[in-house]
N, C-alpha and C positions, 0 to 999 in steps of 0.2 A: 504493500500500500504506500500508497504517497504520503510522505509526513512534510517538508518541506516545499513551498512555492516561493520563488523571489517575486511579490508584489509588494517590498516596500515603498517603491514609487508609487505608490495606488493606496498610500496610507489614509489618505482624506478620504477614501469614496467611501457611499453610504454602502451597508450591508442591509441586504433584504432580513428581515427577521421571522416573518410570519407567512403563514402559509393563504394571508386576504390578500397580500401585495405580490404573490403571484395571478393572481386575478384580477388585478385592477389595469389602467390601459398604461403599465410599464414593463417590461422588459430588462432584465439586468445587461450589465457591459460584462465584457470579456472576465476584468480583473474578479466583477463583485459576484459572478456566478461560478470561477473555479474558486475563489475564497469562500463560499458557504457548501459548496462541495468538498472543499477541504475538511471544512467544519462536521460537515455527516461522516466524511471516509474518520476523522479520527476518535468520534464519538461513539459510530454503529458498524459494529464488527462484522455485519451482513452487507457492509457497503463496501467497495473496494476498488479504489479510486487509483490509475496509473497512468504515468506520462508514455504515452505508446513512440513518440517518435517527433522529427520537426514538422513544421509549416515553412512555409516561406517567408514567414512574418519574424520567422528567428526564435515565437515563443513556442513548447512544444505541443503537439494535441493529445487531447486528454481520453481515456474510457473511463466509463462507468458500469461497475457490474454490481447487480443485485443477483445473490442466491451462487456466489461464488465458493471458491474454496478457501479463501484468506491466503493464498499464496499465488503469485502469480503464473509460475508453472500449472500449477496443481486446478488454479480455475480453469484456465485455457482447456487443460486436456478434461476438463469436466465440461466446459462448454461444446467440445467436438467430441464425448464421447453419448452427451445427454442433448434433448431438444431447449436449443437457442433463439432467443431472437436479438435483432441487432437495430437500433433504432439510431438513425441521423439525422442531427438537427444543425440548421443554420449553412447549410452547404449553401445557400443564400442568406446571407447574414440581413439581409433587410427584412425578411421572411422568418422572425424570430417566431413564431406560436409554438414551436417543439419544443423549444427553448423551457419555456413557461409549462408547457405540458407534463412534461417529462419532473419538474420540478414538484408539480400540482399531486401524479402520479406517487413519487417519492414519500411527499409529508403527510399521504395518506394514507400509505403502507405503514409506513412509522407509526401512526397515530393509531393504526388498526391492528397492531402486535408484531408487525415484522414476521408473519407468518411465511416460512418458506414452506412447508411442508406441500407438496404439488405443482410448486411453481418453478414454472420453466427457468434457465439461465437467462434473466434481461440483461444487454450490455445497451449501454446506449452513448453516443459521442456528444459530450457537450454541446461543443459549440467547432464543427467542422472548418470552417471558412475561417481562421484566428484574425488573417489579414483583413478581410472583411467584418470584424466585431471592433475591431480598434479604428475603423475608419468611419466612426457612427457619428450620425448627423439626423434630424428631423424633418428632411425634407428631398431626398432625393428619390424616394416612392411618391411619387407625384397623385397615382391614381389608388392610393392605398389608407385605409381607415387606420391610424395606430398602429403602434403604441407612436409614446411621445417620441423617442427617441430608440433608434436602432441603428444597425449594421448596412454595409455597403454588399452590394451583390458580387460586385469585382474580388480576387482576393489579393495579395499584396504585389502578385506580378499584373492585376487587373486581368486574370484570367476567368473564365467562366467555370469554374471545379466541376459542374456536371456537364461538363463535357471534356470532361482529364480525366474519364476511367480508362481510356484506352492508351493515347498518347502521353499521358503522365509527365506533360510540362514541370506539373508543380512537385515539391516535395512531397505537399499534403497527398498527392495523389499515392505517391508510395508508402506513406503511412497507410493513407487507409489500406492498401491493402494488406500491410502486416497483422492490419487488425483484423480484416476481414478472416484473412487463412487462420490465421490464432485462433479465431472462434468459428470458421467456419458455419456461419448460422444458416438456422433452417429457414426462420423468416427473416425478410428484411424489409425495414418500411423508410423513407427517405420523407421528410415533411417540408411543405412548400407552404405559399400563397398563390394563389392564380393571378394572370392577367389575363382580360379576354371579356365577354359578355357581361352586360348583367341579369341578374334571372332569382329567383330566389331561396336557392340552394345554401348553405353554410359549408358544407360536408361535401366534398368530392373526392375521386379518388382515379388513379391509373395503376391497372394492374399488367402485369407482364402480357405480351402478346401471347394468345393461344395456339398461333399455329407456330412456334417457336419454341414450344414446352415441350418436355415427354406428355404424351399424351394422359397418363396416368395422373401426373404433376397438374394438366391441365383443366381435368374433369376434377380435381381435388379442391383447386381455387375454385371453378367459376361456376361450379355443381353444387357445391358445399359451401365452402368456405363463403365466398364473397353471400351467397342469400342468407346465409346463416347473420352475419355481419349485418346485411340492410336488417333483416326480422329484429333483432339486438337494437340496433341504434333508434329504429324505430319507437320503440317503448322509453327512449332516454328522448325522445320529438327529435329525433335527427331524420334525416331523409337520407341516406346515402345514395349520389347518385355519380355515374361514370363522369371521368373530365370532359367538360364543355371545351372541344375541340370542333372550331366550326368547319363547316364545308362551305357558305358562302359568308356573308356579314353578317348577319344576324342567325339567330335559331332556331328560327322557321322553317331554313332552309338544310338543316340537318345538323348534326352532329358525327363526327367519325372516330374511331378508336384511335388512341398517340401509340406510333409506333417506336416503343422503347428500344432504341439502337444501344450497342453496349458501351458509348460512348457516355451513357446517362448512368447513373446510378443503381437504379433500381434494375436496368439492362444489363448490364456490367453484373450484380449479383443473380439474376435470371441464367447467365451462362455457367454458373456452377448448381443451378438446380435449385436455388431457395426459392418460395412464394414470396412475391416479391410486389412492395404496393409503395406509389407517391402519394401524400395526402396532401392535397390541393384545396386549402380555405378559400372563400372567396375575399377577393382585398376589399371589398367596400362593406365589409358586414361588421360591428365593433370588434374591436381585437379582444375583450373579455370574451366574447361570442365564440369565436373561432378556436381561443386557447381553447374554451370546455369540449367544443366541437373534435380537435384533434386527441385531448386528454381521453374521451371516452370512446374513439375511432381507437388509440393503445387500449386502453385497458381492456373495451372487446375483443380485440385481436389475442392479447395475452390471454385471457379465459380462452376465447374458443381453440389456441393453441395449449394450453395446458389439457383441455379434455380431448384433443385427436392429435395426442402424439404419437402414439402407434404408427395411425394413416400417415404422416407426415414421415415419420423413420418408414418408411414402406415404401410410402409413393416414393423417397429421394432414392432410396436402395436400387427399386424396379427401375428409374429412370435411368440409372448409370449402367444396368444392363439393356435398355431400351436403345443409348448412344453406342455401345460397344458393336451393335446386331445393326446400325444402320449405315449402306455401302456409300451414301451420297450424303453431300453437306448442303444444305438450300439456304441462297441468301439473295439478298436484292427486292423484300420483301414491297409488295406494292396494295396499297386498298383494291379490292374488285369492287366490281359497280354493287355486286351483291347487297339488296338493300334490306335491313329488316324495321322494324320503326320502336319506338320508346314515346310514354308517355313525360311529357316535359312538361314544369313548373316556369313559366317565365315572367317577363313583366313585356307588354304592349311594346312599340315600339314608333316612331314619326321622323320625318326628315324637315323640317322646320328650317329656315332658311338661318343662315350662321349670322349673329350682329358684329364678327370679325370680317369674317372673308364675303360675306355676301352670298353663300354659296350653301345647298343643300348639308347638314350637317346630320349626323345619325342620334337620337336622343330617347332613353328609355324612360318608361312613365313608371315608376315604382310604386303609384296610390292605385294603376291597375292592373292587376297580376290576373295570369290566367292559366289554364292548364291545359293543355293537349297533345295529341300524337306529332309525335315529327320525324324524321327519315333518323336512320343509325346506321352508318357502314361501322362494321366492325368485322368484316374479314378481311384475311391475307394473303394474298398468295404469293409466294416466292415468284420469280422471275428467272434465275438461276442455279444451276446447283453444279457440281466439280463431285467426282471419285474420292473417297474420302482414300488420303496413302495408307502405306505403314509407316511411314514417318517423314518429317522436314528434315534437309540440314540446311545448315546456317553456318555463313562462311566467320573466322574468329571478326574478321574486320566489324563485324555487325555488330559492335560492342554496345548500342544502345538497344537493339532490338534486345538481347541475352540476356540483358540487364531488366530487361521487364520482363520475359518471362520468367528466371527467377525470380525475381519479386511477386509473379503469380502465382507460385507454389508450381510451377511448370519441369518438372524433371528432364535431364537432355546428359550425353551421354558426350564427352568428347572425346575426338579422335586422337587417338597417341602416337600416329605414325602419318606420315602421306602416303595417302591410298587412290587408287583407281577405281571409280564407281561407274558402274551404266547405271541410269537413272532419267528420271523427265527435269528439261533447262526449260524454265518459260520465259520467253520473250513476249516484252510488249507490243503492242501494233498498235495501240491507240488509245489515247484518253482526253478527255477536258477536264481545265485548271480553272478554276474561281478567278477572277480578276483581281482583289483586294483580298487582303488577308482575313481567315476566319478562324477568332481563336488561334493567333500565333502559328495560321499555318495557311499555303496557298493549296487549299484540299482539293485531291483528284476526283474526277466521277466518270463515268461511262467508260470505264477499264476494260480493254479488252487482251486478249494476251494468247500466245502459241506456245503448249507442250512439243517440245522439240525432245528425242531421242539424243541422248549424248552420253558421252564418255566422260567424264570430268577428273580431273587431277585437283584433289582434296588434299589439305596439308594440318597438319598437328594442329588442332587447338582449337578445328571445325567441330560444331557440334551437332547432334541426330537427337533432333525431335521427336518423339514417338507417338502416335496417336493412343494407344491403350493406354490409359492414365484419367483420373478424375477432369484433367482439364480439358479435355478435349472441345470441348465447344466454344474455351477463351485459344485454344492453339487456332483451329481452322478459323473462326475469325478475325484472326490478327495476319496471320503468313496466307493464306490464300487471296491475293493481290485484287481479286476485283468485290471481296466482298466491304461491305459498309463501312466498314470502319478497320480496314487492314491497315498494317503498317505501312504501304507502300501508298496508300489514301491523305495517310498521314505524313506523308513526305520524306521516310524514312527511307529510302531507295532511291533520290530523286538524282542520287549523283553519275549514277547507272544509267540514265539515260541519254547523257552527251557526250557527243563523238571527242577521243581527244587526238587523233591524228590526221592528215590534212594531205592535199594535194599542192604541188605548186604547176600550176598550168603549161609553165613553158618548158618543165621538166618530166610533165608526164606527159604531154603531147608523141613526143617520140614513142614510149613505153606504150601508150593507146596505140598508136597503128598496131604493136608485136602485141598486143593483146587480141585483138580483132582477128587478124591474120591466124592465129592460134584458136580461134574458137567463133567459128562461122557463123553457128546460130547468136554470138550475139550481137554479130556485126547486121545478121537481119534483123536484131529485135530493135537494134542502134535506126535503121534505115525507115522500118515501119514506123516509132515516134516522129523523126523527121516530117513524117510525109502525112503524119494523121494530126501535128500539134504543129504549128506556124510558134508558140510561146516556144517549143523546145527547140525545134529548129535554129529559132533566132539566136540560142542561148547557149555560147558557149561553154560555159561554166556547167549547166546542166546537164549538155551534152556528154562533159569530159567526166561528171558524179557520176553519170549512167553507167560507166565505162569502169570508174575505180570502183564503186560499187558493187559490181558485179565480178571484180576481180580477186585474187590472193592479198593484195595489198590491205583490203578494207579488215577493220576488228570485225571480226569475227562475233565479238560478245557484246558488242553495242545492242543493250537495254534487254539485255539476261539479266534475270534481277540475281542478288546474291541468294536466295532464299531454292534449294532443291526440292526435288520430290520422289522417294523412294515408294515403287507404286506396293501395294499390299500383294503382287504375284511374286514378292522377291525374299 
């Protein structure tokens, strides 16, 4: 347990003391919520409070476990040996309600015996985003009810954390994952505020995609689990209803399922098989509102997980032999038009002329609420799928790729000698680049790429990725180059793609005729662009690329990525 914190800079700030001023419209800071968690980890021996790792902000991040082993080893391997859940809050530090939640959850356990006896392992992260808690101000959620004062969405590199589960810009992004493998949890819930319509919901929610799950995993949430949840919150006057995710402006005109890439959080823990849920308050409802809202969204969740732990140790078992049995990996996941409809709570809506711009402006009337059917795409279909190998290798040069699948709990075997392997090379043939950077990266899409047969000369220190292993569905989504969020999406390959040797025109001119001369067909293929393209014709220089191009001179491995593929017949 943590005994020591350096916040003597932070000696003036108020300390929350009671359990009404987690309910009222404040939100503690960074310092004054790991100082009264301090205060619980040294007072209740059921709490046990450790500094997991840095942030980028310099201070470290924190876990919280209730129903531990009071030793740090000894919880961990009781949290992955017993059913967990793992609760993140503030990975949007302006979106504090977990914050308060998670707080609210605590002082009423305390106050209600501190009974462990059935209760699953809870871990829960403070406060995610550090860089984002310290950068608190009252006014840069523009469209957000409360509290007075909170955190920035940026976190201290202004990156956007949910979206560093894959690319792992940030530090925080490698803690979390130490936390995450350390506990390995079954559930995982990530708490937000929405932006987006308004309607008169408190309580929403996104759960992992279904066609993305083992099947078994998938009938468990959206069979059980999530009606079980609305029946539940129900009785507490919550509505729970999926995230208002529009299809057109308004919500008349449907709503559609969020496709959780593993880029986000809650997707990112989806690829290791936990049920996996964002709770999404709506920003314009009071922030006392929302905190109760998301406090009793956990504490259903922790009941209905304490009485189906079985199913939950079941469904994640059966799914690791579900991924083991399946020969193909599908990704490129797209909504189909497939419509089904949902009854929806909204408020009216008018376009009333703007007294800024003059111009038609969108404006919801909240005094008339109403309720009816409205359209719900909420299927997926892949677009893509690739052979699932026997395994990757990865050249040593890739030290950034290596570095994060270790850091995923990703097993890989390195080579101790250079060796000669037949194996599949993919080469790229095509992609488009975002024009401005998004999230610290110019990301690829419309990847398209060629399994090439080759021979390859591998050298000490490459390492062989295996598919049979827990991780397999964070392996195939990172190293298979055209899916969503691979590392080569991510830019991590990008240096593989340029030529770095060159021609000089008035010294290959000569070498082109004894090329030609030497190889007939492609002095006709040279003759046919000629004759079919007036651009190439005219074009010396492309004339003479056609020519090295096609010749012994050209690399050979221009935009082979470094990443192989040992197919499963080998």
């Amino acid at each position: 347990m943590i005994r020591t914190f350096l916040f003597a800079i932070f000696s003036c700030c108020f300390l929350f003391a009671s359990h009404s001023q987690w309910t009222e419209n404040q939100s503690p800071s960074y310092p004054e919520l790991m100082t009264y968690l301090e205060k619980l980890d040294a007072e209740h021996k059921e709490i046990e409070l450790y500094a997991m790792g840095p942030s980028d902000y310099g201070l470290p991040i924190y876990l919280c476990v209730i129903n531990g082993a009071q030793d740090s080893t000894k919880t961990m391997a009781k949290a992955r040996k017993e059913t967990t859940i793992l609760i993140n809050n503030a990975i949007h530090a302006g979106e504090p309600d977990g914050i308060n939640a998670c707080l609210i959850w605590l002082d009423n356990w305390i106050k209600g015996g501190k009974k462990t006896k059935n209760l699953p392992v809870i871990a829960f992260i403070p406060a995610y985003n550090v860089g984002g808690m310290m950068h608190r101000g009252t006014s840069s959620r523009a469209n957000q009810n409360g509290p007075e004062e909170y955190g920035f969405r940026g976190n201290a590199q202004n990156l956007d954390l949910n979206r560093d589960f894959i690319k792992m810009d940030s530090r925080n992004a490698f803690t979390f994952a130490k936390i995450y493998h350390a506990l390995n949890p079954d559930v995982f819930i990530d708490t937000h505020v929405s932006n987006g319509a308004d309607y008169q919901y408190t309580l929403t929610y996104i759960a992992s995609m279904r066609e993305r799950m083992a099947p078994g995993l998938g009938t468990l949430l959206y069979d059980f689990m999530i009606p079980a949840l609305t029946s539940k919150l129900k009785d507490k006057k919550w509505d729970l209803f999926p995230y208002v995710e529009l299809v057109g402006e308004t919500p008349e005109k449907g709503i559609h399922a969020f496709n959780d890439l593993p880029r986000y959080a809650m997707g990112y823990a989806a690829l290791f098989d936990a049920l996996s849920f964002t709770i999404e308050t709506h920003m314009l409802k009071p922030f006392p509102e929302r905190v109760k809202a998301t406090h009793d969204m956990i504490d259903e969740v922790i009941q209905w997980t304490d009485k189906n732990r079985m199913s939950i140790e079941n469904e994640r078992s059966q799914a690791a032999n579900y991924w083991r049995e399946q020969t193909h990996f599908r990704f490129n996941y797209e909504l189909s038009e497939k419509k089904d409809s949902i009854r929806f709570k909204g408020f009216e809506h008018s376009f009333p002329l703007s007294e800024i711009t003059g111009l038609p402006r969108l404006k919801y009337h909240q005094d008339r609420p109403y309720e009816k059917v409205i359209p719900h795409f909420k299927t997926y279909q892949a677009k893509d799928s690739v052979f699932v190998p026997k395994a990757f290798i990865v050249g040593a040069q890739c030290r950034d790729i290596i570095e994060r699948l270790g850091a995923n709990g990703i097993q890989f075997e390195t080579l101790q000698k250079d060796s000669l392997i037949q194996l599949g090379q993919e080469r790229v043939v095509d992609f488009k680049t975002i024009s401005r950077p998004y999230e610290g990266h110019f990301y690829h899409s419309e990847v398209k790429t060629e399994v090439e047969k080759a021979v390859v000369q591998f050298k000490a220190g490459d390492v062989v990725v295996r598919l049979d292993q827990p991780g397999r569905n964070f392996i195939l989504s990172t190293l298979t180059p055209q899916a969503e969020d691979s590392y080569f999406r991510w830019n991590f390959m990008d240096s593989y793609l340029q030529q770095k040797e060159y021609f000089s025109a008035y010294v290959f001119e000569d070498r082109a005729l004894e090329i030609l001369a030497a190889n007939p067909w492609l002095k006709e293929e040279l003759e046919t662009l000629k004759a079919t393209s007036k651009e190439f014709r005219e074009s010396q220089n492309d004339q003479l690329y056609f020519i090295y191009k096609n010749s012994p001179y050209f690399e050979d491995h221009l935009n082979v990525l470094p990443v192989f593929i040992l197919p499963n017949f080998q």
